[in-house]
C-alpha positions in Angstrom: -63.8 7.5 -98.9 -60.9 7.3 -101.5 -59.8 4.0 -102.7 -56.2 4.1 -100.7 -57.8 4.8 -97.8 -60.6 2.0 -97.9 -57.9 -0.6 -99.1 -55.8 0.3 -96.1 -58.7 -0.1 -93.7 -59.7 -3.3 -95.4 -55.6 -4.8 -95.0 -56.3 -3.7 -91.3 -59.5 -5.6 -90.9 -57.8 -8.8 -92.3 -54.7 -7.9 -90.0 -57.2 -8.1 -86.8 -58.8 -10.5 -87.7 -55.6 -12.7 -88.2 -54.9 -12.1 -84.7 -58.5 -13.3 -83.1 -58.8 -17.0 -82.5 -60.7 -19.3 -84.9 -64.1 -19.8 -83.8 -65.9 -23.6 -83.3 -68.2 -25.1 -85.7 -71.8 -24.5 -85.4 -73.4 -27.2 -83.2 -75.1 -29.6 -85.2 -77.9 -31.2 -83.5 -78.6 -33.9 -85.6 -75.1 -34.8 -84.8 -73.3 -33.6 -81.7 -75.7 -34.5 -78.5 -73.7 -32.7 -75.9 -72.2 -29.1 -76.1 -70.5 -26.5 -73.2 -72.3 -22.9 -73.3 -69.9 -20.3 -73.0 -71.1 -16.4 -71.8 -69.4 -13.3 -73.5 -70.5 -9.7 -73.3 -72.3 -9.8 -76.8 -74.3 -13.3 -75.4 -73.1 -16.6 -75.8 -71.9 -19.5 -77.5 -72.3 -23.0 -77.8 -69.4 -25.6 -78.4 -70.0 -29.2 -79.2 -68.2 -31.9 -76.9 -68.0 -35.8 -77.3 -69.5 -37.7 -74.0 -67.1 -37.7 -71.2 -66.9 -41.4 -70.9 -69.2 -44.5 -72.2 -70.5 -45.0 -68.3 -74.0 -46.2 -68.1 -76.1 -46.6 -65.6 -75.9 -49.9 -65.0 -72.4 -49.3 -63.7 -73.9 -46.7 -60.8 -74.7 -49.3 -57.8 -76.5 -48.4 -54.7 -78.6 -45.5 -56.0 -81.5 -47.3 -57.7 -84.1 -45.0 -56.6 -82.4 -41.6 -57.6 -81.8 -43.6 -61.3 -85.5 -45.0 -61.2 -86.8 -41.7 -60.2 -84.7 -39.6 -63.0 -84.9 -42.0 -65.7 -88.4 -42.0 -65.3 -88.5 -37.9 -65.5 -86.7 -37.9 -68.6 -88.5 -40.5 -70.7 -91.7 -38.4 -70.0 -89.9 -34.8 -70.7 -88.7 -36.7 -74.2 -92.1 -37.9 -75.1 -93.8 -34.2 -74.6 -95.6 -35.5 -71.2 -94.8 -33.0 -68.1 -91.7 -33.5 -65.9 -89.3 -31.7 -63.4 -86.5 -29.7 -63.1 -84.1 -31.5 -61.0 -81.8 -31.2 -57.8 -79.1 -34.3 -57.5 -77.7 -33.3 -54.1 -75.7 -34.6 -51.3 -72.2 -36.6 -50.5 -69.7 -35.4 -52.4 -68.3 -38.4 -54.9 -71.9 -40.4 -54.7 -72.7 -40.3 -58.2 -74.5 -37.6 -59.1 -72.5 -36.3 -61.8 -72.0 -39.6 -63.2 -75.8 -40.3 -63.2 -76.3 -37.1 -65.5 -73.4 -38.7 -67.6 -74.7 -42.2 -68.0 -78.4 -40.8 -68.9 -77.7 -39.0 -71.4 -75.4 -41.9 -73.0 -78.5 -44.1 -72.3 -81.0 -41.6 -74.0 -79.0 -39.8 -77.1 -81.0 -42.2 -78.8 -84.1 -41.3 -78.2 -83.4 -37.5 -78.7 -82.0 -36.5 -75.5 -79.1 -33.1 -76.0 -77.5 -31.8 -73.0 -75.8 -28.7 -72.6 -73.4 -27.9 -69.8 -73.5 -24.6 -68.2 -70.6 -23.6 -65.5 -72.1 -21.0 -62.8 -70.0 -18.6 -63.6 -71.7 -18.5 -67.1 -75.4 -18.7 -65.6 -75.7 -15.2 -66.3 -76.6 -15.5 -70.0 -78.3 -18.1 -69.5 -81.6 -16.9 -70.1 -80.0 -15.7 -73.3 -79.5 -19.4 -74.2 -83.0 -20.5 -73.0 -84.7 -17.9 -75.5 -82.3 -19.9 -78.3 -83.1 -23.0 -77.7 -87.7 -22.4 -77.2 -87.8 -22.9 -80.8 -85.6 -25.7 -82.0 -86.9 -28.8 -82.3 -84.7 -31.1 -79.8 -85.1 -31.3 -76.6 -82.5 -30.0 -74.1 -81.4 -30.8 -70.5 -79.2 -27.8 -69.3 -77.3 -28.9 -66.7 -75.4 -27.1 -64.1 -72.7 -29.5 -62.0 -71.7 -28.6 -59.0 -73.5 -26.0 -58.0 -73.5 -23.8 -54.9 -73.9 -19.7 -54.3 -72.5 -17.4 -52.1 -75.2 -15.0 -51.8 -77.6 -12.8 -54.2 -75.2 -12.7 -57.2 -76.0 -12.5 -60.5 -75.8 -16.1 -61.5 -78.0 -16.9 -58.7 -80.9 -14.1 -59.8 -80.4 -15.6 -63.5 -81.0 -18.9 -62.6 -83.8 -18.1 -60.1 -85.7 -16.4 -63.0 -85.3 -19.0 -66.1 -86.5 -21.5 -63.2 -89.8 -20.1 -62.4 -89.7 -16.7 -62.0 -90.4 -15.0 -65.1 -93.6 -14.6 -67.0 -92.6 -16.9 -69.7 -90.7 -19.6 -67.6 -88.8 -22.1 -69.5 -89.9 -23.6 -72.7 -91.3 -27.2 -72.7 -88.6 -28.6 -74.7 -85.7 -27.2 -71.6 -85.3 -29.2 -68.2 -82.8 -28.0 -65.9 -80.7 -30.6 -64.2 -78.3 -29.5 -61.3 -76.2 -31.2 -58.9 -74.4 -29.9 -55.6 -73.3 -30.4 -52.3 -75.8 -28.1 -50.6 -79.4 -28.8 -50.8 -80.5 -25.6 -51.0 -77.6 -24.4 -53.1 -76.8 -21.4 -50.8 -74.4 -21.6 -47.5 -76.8 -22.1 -44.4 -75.7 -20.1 -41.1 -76.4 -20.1 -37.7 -77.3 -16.5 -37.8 -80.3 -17.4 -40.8 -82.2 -19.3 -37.9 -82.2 -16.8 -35.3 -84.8 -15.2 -37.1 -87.0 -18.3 -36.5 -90.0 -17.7 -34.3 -93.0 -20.1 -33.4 -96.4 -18.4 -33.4 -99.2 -20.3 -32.1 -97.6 -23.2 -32.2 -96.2 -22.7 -35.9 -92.4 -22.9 -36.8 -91.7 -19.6 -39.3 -88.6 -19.1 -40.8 -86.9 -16.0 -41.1 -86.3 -13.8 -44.8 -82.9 -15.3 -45.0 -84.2 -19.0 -44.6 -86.9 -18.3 -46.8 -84.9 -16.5 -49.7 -82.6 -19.3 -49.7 -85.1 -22.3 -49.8 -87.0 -20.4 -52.5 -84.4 -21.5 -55.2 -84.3 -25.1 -54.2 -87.9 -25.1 -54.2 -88.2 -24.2 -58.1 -86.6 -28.1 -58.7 -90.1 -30.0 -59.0 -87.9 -33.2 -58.3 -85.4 -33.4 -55.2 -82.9 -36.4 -55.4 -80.4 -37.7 -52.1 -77.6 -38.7 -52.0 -75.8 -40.1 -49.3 -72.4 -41.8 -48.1 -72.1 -45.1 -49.2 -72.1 -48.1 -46.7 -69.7 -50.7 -46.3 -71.4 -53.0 -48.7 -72.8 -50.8 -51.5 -69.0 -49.2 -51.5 -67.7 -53.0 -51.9 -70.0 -53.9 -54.1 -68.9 -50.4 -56.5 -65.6 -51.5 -56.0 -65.8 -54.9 -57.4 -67.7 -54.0 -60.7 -65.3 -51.3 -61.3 -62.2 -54.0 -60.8 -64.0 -56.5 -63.4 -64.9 -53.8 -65.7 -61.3 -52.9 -66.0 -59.2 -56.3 -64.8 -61.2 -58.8 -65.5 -63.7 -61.2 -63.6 -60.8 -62.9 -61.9 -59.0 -59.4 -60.7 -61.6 -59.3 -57.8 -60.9 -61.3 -55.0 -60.0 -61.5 -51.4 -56.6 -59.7 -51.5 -58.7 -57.2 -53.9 -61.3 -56.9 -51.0 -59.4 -56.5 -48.3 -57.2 -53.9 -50.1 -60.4 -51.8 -51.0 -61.5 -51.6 -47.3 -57.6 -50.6 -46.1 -58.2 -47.8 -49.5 -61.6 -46.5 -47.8 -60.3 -46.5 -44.3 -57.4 -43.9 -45.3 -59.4 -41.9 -47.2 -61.6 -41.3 -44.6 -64.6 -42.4 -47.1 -66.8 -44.4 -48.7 -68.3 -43.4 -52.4 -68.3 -44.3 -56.0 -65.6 -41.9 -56.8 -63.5 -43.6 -54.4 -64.4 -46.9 -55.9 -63.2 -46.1 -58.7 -60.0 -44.3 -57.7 -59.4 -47.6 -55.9 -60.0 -49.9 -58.9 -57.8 -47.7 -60.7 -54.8 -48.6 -58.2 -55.5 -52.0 -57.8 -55.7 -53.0 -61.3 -52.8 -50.4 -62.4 -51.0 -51.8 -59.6 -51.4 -55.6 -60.1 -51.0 -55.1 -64.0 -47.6 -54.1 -63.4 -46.7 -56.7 -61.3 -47.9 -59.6 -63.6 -45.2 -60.9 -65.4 -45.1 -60.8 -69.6 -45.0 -63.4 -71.5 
């Protein structure tokens, strides 16, 4: 190759390369605690995030014995002892996303990284499990929100980092998920048709037991469910202190957050907080300045 020729080529690499965006930082462990994992063709890639928000979970009311129960699993999985993968499933706004959230703000400390993987991006993700077996953190990979709608790839990826490989997952990676579903897959009328009782014995059909086989790789199952009237009143009025003020709760407050829930049509933290928002936005406005 003459020297024209390479220097042209060479112009045209810096010319394409102009034209490509600029590429994140390497996460720094020691540093970042959280990070998004991102699939491409040639693998993946990890960016560093800052926490969501400073919740903890002391500000997640009525679901003491999901927090107990997951707390628990974590300290163990940070000190080397064994511990679960883990389903948070159930009512939709309950906490279950917030109680990932406020663990991880609780445990950074004591070495706790999460990384966040969307479904769609599942697909490497054993790709990402093979990174991380040697490093010396250890990782919670968590999947929010989580549902399939049949055999896909995402689903078969997942399936095999949980428990279905003859490696499995290293012992410094949990998987944390949370979803709607319980088993993660849609549930039809047709899948219990298939259902026969033999001597007295219920047995489920293929379809049933494919789609309970996924759910079953999560060593610990966590519910949960709509909130009552009290546990929703009692979310709403720490969510109204925490951003009002002590004195922004009271009985026009109350009776305000039961009107909120009744035209919603629900009772959950999420709406709790949506509500405290209002109020306290609402009431801020209307207090004169001095």
């Amino acid at each position: 190759m003459d020297a024209d020729l390479a220097q042209r080529l060479s112009r045209l690499l810096d010319r394409v390369e102009s034209w490509l965006p600029e590429q994140p930082p390497a996460v720094d462990w020691s540093r970042d605690i959280a990070a998004l994992w991102h699939s491409h063709p040639m693998g993946g890639q990890l960016v560093a995030v800052s926490p969501r928000d400073g919740v903890r979970l002391d500000d997640l009311i009525g679901v003491e014995r999901q927090k107990h129960a997951l707390l628990e699993n974590t300290r163990a999985f940070l000190k080397g002892y064994p511990a679960n993968h883990a389903l948070l499933w159930g009512a939709r706004g309950s906490g279950k996303s917030s109680m990932v959230r406020a663990l991880l703000n609780t445990l950074a400390p004591d070495g706790l990284r999460l990384i966040q993987v969307d479904r769609h991006d599942l697909v490497a993700l054993p790709i990402l499990v093979q990174r991380l077996r040697d490093r010396p953190e250890r990782f919670v990979v968590y999947c929010d929100d989580l549902s399939f709608e049949g055999s896909d790839d995402a689903y078969k990826a997942l399936k095999s980092v949980l428990d279905g490989t003859l490696t499995g997952p290293p012992d410094n990676v949990l998987l944390y998920a949370t979803s709607n579903r319980r088993h993660l897959l849609p549930e039809s009328m047709a899948d219990n048709q298939q259902t026969q009782l033999v001597d007295g014995e219920l047995h489920h059909g293929d379809a049933v037991e494919e789609k309970i086989s996924l759910s079953d790789r999560f060593g610990l199952w966590l519910a949960f469910h709509p909130f009552g009237q009290q546990a929703y009143l009692e979310t709403c009025q720490h969510w109204v202190a925490h951003l009002g003020g002590e004195n922004a709760w009271n009985e026009d407050a109350r009776a305000e957050a039961v009107r909120y829930a009744t035209l919603r049509g629900v009772r959950s933290g999420r709406a709790a907080w949506q509500f405290a928002c209002q109020w306290v936005g609402s009431q801020s406005i209307q207090r004169p300045t001095t």
